[in-house]
DSSP file (Angstrom, degrees, kcal/mol; ACC not computed):
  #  RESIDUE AA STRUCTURE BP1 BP2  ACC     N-H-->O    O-->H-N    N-H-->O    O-->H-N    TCO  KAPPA ALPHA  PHI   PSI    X-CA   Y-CA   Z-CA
    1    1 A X              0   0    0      0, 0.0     2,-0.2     0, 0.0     0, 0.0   0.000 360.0 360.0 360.0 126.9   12.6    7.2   33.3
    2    2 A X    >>  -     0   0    0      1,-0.1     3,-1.2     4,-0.0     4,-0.7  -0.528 360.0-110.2 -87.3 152.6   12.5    7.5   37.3
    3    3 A X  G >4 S+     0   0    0      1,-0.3     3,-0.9    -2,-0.2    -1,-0.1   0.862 121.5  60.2 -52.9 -34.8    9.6    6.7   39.3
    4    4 A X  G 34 S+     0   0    0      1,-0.2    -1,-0.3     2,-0.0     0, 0.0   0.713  95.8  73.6 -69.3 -21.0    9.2   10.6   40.1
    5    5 A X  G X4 S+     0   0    0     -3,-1.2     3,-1.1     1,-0.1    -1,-0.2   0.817  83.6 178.1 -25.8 -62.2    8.9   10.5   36.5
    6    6 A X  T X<  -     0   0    0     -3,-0.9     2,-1.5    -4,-0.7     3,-0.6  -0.243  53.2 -29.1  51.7-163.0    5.4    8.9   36.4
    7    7 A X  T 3> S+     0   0    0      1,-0.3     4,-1.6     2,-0.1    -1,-0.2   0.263 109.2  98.7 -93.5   7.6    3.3    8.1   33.5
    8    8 A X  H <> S+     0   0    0     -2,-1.5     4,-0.9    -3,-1.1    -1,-0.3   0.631  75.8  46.3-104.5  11.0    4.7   10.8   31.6
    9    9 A X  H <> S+     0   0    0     -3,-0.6     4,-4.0     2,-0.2     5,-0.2   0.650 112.8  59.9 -68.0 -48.1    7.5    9.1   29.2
   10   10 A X  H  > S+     0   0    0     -4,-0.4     4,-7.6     2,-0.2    -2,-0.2   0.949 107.0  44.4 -53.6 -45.8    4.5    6.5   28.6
   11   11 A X  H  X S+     0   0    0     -4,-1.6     4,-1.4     1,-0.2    -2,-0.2   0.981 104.9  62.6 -50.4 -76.9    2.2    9.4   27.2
   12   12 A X  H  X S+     0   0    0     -4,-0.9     4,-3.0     1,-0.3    -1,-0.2   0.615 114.1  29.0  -1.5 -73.2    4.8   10.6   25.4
   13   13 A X  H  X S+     0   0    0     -4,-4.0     4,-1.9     2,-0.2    -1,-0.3   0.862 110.9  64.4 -65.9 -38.5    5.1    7.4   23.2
   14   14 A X  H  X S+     0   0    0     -4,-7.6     4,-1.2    -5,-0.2     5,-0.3   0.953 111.9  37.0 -47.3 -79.7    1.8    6.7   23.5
   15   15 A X  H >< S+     0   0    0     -4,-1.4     3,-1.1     2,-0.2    -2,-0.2   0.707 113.3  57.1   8.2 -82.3    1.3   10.2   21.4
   16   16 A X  H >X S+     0   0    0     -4,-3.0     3,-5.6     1,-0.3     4,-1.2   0.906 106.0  48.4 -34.5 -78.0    4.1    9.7   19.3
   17   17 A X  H 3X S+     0   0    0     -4,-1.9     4,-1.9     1,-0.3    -1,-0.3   0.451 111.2  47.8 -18.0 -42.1    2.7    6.5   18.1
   18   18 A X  H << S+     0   0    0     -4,-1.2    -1,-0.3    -3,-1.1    -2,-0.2   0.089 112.8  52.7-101.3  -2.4   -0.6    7.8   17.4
   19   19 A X  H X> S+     0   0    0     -3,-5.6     4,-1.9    -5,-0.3     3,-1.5   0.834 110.7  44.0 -80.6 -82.0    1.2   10.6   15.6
   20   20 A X  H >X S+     0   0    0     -4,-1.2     4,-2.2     2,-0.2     3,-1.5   0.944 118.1  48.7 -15.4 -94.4    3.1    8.3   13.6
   21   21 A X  H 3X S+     0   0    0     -4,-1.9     4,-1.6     1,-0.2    -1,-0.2   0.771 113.3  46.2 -15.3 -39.5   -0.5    6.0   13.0
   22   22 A X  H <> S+     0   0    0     -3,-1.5     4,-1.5     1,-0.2     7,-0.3   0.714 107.8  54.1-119.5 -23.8   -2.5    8.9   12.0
   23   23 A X  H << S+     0   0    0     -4,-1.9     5,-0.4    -3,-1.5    -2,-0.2   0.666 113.1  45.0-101.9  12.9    0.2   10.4    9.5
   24   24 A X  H  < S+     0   0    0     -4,-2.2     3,-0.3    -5,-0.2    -2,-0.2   0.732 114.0  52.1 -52.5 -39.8    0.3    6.8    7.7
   25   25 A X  H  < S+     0   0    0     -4,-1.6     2,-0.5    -5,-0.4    59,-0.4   0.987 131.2   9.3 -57.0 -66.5   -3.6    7.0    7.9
   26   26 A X  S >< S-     0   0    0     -4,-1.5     3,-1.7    57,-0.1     4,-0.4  -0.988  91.0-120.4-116.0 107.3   -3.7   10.6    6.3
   27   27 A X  T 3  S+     0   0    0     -2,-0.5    21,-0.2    55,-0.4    -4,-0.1  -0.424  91.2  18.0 -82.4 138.1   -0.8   11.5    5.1
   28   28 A X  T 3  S+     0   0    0     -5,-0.4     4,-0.3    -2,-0.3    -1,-0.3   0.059  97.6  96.7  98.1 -19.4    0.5   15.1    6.9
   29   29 A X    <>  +     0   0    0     -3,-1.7     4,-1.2    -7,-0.3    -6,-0.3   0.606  69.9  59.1 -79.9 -14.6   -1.7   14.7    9.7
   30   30 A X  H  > S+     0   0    0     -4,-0.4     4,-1.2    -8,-0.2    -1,-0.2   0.940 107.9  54.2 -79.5 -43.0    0.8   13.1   12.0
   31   31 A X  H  4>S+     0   0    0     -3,-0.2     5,-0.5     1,-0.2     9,-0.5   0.556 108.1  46.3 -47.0 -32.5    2.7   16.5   11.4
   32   32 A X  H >45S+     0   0    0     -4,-0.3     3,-1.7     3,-0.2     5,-0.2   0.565 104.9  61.8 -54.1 -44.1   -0.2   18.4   12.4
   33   33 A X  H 3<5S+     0   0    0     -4,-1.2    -2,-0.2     1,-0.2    -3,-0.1   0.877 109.5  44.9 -71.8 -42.5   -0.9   16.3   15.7
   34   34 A X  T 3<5S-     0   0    0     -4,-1.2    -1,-0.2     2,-0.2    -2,-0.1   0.206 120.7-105.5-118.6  25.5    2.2   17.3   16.8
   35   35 A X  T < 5S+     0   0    0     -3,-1.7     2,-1.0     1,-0.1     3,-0.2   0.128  88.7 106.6 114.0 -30.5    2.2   20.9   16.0
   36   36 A X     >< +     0   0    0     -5,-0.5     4,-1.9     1,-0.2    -2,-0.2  -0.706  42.7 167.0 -99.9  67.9    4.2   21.7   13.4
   37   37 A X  H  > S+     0   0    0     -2,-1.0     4,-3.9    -5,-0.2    -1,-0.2   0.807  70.5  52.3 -57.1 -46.0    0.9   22.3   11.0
   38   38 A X  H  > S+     0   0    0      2,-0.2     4,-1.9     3,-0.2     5,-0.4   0.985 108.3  49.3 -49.3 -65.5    2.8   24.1    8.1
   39   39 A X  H  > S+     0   0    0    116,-0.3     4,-2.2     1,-0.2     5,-0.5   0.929 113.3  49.2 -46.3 -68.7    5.2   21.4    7.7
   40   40 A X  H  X S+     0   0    0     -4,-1.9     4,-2.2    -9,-0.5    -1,-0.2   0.862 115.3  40.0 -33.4 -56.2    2.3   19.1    7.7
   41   41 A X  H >X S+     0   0    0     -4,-3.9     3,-3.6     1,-0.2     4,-1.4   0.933 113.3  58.5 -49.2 -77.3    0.0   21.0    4.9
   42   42 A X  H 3X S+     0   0    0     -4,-1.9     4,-2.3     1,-0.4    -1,-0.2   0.601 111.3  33.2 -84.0 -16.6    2.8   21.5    3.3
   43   43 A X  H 3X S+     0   0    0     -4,-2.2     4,-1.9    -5,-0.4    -1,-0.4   0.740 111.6  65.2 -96.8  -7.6    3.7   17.6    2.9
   44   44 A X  H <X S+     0   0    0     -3,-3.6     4,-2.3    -4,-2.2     5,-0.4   0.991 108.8  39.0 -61.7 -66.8    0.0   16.7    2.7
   45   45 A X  H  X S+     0   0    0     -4,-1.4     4,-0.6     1,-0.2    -2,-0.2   0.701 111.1  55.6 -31.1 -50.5   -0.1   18.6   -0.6
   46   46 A X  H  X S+     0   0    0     -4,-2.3     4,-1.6    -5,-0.2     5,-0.4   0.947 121.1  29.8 -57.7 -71.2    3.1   17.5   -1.6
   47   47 A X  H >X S+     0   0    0     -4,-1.9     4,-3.4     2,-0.2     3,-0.9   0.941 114.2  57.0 -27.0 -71.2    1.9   13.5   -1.2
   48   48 A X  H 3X S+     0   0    0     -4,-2.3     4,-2.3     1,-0.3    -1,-0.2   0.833 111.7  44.7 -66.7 -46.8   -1.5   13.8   -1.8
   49   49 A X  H 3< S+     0   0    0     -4,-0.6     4,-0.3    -5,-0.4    -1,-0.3   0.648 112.3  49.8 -87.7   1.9   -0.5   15.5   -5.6
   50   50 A X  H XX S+     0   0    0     -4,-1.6     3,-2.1    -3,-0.9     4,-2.1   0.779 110.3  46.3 -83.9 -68.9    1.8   13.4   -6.4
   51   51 A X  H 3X S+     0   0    0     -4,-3.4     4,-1.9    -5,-0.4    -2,-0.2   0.826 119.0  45.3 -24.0 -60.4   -0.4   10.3   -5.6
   52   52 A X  H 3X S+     0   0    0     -4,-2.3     4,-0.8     2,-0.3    -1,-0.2   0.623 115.2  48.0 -67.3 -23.4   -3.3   12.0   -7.6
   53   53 A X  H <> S+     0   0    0     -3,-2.1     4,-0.8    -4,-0.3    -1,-0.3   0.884 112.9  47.3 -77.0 -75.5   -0.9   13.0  -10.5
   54   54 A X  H >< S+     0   0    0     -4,-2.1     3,-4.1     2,-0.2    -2,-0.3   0.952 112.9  52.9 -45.2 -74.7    0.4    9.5  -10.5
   55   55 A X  H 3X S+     0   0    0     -4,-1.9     4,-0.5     1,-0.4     3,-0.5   0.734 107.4  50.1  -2.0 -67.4   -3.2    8.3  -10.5
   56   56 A X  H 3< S+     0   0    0     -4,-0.8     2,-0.6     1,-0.3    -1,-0.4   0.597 102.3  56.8 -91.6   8.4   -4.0   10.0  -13.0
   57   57 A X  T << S-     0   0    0     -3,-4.1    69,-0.4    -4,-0.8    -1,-0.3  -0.497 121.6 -94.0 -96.8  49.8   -1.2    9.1  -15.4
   58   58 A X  T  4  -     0   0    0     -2,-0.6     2,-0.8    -3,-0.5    69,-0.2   0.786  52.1-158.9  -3.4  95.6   -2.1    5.6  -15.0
   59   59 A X     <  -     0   0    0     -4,-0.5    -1,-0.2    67,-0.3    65,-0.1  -0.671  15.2-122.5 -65.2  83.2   -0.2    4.4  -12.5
   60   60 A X        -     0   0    0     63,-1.1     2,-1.4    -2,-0.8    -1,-0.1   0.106  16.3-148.6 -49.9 122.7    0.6    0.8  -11.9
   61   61 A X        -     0   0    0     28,-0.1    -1,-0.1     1,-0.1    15,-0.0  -0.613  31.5-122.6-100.4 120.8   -0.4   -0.3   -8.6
   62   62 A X        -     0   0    0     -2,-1.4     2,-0.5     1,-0.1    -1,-0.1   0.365  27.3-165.8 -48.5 142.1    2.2   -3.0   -7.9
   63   63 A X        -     0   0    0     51,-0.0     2,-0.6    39,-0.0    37,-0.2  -0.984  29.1 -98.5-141.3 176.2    1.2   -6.3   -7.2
   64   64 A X  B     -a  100   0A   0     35,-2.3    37,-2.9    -2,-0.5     2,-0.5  -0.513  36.7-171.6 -68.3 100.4    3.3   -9.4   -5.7
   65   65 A X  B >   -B   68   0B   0     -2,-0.6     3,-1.5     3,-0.5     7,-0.3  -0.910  19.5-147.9-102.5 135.3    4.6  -11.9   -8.6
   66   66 A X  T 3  S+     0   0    0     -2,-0.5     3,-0.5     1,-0.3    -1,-0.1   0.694  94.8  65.9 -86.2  -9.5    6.0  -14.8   -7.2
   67   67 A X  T 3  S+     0   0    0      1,-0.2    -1,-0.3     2,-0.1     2,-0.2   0.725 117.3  25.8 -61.5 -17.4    8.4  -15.0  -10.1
   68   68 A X  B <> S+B   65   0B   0     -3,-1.5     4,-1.1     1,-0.1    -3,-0.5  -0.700  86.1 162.0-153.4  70.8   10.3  -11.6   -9.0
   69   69 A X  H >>  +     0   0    0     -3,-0.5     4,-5.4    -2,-0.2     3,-0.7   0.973  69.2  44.1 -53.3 -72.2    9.2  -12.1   -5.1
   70   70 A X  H 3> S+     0   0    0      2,-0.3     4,-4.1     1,-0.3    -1,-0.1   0.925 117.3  46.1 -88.0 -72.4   11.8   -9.7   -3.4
   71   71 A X  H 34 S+     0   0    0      1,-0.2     4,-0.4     2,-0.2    -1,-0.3   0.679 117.6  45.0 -70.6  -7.8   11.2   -6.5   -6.3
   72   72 A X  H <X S+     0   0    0     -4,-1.1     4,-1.6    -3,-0.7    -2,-0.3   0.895 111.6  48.8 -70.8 -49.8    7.4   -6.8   -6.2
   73   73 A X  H  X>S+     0   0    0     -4,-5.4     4,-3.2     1,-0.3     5,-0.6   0.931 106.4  54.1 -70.0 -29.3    7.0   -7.0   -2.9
   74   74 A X  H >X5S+     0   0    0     -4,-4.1     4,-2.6    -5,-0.3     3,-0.7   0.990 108.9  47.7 -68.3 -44.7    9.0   -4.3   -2.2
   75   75 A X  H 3>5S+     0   0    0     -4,-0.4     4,-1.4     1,-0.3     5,-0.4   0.852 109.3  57.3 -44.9 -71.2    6.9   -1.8   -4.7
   76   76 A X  H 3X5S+     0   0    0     -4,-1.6     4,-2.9     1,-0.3    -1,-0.3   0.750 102.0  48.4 -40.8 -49.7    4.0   -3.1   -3.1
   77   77 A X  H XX5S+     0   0    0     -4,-3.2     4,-1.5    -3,-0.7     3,-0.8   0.995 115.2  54.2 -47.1 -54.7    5.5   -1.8    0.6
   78   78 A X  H ><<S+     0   0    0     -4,-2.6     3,-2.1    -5,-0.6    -2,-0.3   0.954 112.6  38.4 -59.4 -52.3    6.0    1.6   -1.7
   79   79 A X  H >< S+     0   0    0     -4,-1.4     3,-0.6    -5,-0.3    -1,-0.2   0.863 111.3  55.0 -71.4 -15.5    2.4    1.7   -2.7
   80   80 A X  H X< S+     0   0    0     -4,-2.9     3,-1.7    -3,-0.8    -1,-0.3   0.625  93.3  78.8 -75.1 -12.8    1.2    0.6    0.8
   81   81 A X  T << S+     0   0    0     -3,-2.1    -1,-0.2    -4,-1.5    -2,-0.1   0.469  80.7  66.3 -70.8   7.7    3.5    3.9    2.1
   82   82 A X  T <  S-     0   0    0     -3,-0.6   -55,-0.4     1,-0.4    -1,-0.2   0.576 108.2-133.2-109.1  -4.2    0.4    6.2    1.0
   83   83 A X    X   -     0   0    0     -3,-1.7     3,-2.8     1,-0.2     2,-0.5  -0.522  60.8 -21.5  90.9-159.3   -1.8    4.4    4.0
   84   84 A X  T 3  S+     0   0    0    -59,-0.4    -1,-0.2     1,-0.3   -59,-0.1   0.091 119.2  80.6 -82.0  35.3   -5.6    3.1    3.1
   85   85 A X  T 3> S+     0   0    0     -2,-0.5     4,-0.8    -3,-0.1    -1,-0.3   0.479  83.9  66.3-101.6  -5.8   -6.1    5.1    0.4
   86   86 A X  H X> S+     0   0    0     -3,-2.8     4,-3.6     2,-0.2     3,-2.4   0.996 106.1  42.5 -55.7 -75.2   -3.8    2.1   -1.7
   87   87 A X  H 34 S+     0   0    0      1,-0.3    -1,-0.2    -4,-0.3    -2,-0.1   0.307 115.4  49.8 -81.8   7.4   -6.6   -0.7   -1.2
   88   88 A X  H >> S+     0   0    0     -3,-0.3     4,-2.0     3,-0.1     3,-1.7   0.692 110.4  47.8 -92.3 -22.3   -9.3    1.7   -2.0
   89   89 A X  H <X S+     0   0    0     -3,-2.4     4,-1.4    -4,-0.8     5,-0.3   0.900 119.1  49.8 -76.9 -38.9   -7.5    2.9   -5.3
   90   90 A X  H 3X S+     0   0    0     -4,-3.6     4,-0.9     2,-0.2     6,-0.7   0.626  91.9  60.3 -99.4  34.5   -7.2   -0.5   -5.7
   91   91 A X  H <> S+     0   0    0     -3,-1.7     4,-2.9    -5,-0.3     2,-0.9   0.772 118.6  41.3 -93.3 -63.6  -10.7   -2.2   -5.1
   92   92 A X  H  < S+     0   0    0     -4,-2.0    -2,-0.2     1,-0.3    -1,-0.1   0.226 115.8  51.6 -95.9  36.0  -11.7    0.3   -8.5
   93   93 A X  H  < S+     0   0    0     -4,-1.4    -1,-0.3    -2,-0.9    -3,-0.2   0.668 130.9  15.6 -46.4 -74.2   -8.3   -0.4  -10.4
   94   94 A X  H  < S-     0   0    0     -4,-0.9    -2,-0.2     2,-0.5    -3,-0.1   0.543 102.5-118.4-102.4 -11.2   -8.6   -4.1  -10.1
   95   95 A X  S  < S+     0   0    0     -4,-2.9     2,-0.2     1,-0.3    -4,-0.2   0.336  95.6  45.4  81.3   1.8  -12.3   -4.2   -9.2
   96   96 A X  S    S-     0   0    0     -6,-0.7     2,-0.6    -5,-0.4    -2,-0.5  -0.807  97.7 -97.5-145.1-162.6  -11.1   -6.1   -5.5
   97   97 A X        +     0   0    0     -2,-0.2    -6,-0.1    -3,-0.1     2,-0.1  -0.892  58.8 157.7-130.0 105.5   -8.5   -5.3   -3.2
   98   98 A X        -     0   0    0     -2,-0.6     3,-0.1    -8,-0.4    -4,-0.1  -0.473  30.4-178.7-131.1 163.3   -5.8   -7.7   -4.2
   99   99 A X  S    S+     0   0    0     -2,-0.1   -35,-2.3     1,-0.1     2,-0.3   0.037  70.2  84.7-152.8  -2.7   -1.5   -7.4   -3.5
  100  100 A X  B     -a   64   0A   0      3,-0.2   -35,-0.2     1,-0.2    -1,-0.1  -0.899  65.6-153.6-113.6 156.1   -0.8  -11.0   -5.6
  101  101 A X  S    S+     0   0    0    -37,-2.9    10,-0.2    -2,-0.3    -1,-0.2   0.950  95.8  26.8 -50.8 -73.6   -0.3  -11.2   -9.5
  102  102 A X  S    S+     0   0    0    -38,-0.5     2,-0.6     8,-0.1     5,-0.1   0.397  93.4  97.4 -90.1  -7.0   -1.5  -14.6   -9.2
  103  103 A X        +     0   0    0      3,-0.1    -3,-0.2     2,-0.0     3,-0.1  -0.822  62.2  20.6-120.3 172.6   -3.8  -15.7   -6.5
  104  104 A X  S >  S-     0   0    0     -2,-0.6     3,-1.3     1,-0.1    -6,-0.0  -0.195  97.6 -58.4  97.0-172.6   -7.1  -16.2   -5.9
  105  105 A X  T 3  S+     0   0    0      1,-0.3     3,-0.3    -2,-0.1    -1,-0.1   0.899 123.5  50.8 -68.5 -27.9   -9.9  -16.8   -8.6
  106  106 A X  T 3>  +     0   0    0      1,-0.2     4,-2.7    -3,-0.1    -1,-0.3   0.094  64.0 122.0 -99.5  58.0   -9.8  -13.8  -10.8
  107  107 A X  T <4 S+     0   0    0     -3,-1.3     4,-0.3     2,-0.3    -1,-0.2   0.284  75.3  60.6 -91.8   8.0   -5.9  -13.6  -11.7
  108  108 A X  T  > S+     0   0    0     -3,-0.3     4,-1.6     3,-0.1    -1,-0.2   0.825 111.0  40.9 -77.4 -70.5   -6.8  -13.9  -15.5
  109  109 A X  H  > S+     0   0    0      1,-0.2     4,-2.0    -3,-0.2    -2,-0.3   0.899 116.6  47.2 -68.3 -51.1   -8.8  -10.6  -15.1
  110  110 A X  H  X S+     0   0    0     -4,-2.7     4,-0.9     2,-0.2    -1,-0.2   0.823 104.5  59.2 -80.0 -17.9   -6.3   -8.9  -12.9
  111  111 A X  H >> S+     0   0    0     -4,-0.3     3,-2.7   -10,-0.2     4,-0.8   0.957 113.7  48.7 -46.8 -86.1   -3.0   -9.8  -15.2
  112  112 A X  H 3X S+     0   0    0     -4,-1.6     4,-2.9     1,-0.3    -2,-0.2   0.330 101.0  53.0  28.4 -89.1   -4.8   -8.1  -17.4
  113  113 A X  H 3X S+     0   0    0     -4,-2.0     4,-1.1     1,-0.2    -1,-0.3   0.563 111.1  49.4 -57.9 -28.9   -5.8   -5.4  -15.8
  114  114 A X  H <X S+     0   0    0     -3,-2.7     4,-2.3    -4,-0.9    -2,-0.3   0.883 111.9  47.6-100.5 -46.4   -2.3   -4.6  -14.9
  115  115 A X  H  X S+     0   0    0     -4,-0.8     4,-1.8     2,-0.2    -2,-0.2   0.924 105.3  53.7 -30.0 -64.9   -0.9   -5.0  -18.3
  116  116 A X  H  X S+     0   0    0     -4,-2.9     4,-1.1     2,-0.2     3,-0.4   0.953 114.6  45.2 -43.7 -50.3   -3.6   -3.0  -19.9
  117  117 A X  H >< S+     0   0    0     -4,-1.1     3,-2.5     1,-0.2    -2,-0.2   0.975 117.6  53.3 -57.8 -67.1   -2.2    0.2  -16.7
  118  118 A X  H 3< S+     0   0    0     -4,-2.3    -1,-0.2     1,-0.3    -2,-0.2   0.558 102.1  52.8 -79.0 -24.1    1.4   -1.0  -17.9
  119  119 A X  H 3< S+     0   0    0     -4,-1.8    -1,-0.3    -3,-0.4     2,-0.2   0.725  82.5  98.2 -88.8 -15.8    1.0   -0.5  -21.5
  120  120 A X  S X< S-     0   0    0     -3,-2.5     3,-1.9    -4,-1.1     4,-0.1  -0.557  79.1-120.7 -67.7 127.8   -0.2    3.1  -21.5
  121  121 A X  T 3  S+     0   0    0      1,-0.3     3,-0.4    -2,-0.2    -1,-0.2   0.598 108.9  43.5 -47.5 -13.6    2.7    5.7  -22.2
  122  122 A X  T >> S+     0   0    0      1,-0.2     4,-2.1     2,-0.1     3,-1.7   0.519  83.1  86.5 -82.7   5.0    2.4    7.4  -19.4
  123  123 A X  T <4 S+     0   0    0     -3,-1.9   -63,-1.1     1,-0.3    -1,-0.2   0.638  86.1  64.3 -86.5  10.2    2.0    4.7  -16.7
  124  124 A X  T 34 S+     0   0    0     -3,-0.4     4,-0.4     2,-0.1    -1,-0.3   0.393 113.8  36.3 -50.7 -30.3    6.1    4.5  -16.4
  125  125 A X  T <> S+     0   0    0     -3,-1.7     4,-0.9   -68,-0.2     3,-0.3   0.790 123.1  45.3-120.7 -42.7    5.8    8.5  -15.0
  126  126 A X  H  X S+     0   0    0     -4,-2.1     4,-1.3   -69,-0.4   -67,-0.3   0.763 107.9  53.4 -78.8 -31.7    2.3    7.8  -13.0
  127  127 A X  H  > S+     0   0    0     -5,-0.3     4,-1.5     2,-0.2    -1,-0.2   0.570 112.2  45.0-118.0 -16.8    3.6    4.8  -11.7
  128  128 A X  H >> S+     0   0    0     -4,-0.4     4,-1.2    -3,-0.3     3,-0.9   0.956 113.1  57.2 -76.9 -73.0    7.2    7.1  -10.1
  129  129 A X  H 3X S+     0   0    0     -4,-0.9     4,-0.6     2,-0.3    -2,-0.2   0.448 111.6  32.2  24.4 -74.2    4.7    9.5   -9.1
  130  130 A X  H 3X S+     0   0    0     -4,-1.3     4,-3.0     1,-0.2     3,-0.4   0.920 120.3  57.8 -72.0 -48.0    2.5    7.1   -6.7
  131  131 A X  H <X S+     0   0    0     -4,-1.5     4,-1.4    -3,-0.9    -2,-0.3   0.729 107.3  40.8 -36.8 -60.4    5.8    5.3   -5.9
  132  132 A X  H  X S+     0   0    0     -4,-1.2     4,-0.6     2,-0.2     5,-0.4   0.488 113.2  61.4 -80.8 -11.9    7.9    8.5   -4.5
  133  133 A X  H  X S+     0   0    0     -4,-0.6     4,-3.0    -3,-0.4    -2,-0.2   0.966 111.1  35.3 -62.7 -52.1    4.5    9.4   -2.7
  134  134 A X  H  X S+     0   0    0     -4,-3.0     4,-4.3     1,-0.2     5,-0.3   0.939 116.0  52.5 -56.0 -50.1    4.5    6.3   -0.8
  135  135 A X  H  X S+     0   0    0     -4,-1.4     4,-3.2    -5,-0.3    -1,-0.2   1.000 114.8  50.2 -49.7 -63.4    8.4    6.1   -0.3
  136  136 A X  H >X S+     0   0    0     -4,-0.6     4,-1.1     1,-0.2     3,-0.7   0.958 106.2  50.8 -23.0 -93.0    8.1    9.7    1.1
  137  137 A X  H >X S+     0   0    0     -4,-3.0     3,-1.0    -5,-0.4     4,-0.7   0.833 102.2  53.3 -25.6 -54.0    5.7    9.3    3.2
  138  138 A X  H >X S+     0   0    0     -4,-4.3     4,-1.4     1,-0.2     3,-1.4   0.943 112.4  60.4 -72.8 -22.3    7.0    6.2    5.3
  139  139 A X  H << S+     0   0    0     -4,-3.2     4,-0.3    -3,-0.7    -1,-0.2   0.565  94.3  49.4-162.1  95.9    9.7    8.5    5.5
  140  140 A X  H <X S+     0   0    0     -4,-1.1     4,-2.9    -3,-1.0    -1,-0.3   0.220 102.9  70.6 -95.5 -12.1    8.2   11.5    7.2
  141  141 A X  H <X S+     0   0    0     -3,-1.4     4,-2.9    -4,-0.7     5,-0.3   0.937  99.1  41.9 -71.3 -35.9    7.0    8.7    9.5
  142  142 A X  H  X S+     0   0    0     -4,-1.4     4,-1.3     2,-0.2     3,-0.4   0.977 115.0  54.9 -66.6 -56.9   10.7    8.4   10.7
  143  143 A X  H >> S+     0   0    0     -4,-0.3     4,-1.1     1,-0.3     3,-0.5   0.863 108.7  56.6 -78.0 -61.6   10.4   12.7   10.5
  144  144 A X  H >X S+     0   0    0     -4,-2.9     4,-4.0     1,-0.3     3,-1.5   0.885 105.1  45.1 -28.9 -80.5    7.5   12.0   12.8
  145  145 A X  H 3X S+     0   0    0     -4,-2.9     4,-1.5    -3,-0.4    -1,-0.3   0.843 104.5  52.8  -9.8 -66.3    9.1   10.3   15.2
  146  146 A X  H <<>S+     0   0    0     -4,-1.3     5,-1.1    -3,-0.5     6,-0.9   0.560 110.7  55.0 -92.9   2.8   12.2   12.1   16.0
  147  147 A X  H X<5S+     0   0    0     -3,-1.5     3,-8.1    -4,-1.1     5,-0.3   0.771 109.0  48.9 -73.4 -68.0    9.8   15.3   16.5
  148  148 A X  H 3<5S+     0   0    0     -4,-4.0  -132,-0.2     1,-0.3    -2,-0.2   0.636 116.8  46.4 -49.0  -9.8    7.7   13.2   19.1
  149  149 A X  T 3<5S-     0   0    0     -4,-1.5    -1,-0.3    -5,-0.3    -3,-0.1   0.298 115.4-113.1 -85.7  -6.7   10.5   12.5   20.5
  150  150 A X  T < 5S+     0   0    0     -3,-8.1    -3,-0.2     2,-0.1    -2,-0.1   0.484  83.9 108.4 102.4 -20.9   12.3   15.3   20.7
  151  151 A X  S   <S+     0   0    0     -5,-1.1     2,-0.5    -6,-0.2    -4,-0.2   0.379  75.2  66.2 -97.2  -6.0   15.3   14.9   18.3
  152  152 A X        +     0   0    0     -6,-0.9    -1,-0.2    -5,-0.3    -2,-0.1  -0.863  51.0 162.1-134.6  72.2   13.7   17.5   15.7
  153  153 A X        +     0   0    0     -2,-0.5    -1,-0.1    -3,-0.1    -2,-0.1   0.817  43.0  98.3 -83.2 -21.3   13.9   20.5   17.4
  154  154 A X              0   0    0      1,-0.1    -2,-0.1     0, 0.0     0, 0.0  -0.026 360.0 360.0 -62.9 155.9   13.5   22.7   14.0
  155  155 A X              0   0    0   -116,-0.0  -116,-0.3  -117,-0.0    -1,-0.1   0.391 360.0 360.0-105.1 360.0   10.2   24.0   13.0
């Protein structure tokens, strides 16, 4: 960027960013912001029914055990890829909005809770389901990106 350039490289990212932001927030909407509205419906749908699919096949929503640090936490990044609709799913899953196995005061009730999701046959198939929404999603963020940027010239 040159100085004859002026503020408009800044915009640019600024945009992007807020592209990026807004399709973590609602996923497909970053896709929308930046034009490309089909692609966007079409990956909102895609997301949004698998999550709901998963949901409803009782879906484990991962939490952090500090025995098996590294492969909780990552599922937890995978459920956090579907933006705030994770820590609402999970205030009326776990009855708060929790990411450890074990801390804080009710960790009795929420083992539990997560056992009980883990023992239904389906919650193996509910629990890919929410999992490849999230995974998706962060990345269509990258997809995001290399549009606002330019590198994605395809429609």
């Amino acid at each position: 960027m040159t100085a004859a350039d002026g503020n408009g490289g800044d915009r640019g990212v600024r945009r992007t960013l807020l592209s990026v932001f807004l399709g973590w927030l609602v996923p497909g909407f970053g896709h929308v912001m930046l034009g490309r509205v089909r692609r966007g419906v079409f990956f909102g749908v895609l997301l949004w029914a698998s999550f709901g699919f998963g949901m409803a096949h009782d879906a484990r929503l991962s939490l952090r055990d500090d025995k098996q640090p590294l492969l909780t936490g990552l599922q937890v990044v995978a459920n956090l890829g579907m933006g705030p609709i994770d820590p609402i799913v999970r205030l009326f899953v776990y009855g708060e909005i929790t990411y450890s196995m074990t801390a804080g005061d009710n960790a009795v009730q929420r083992v539990e809770k997560f056992r009980a999701r883990e023992r239904s046959p389906l919650s193996i198939y509910g629990t890919a389901y929410v999992w490849t929404a999230g995974l998706m999603n962060l990345l269509l963020l990258f997809d995001i990106w290399d549009i606002g940027r330019g590198r994605r010239g395809d429609a």
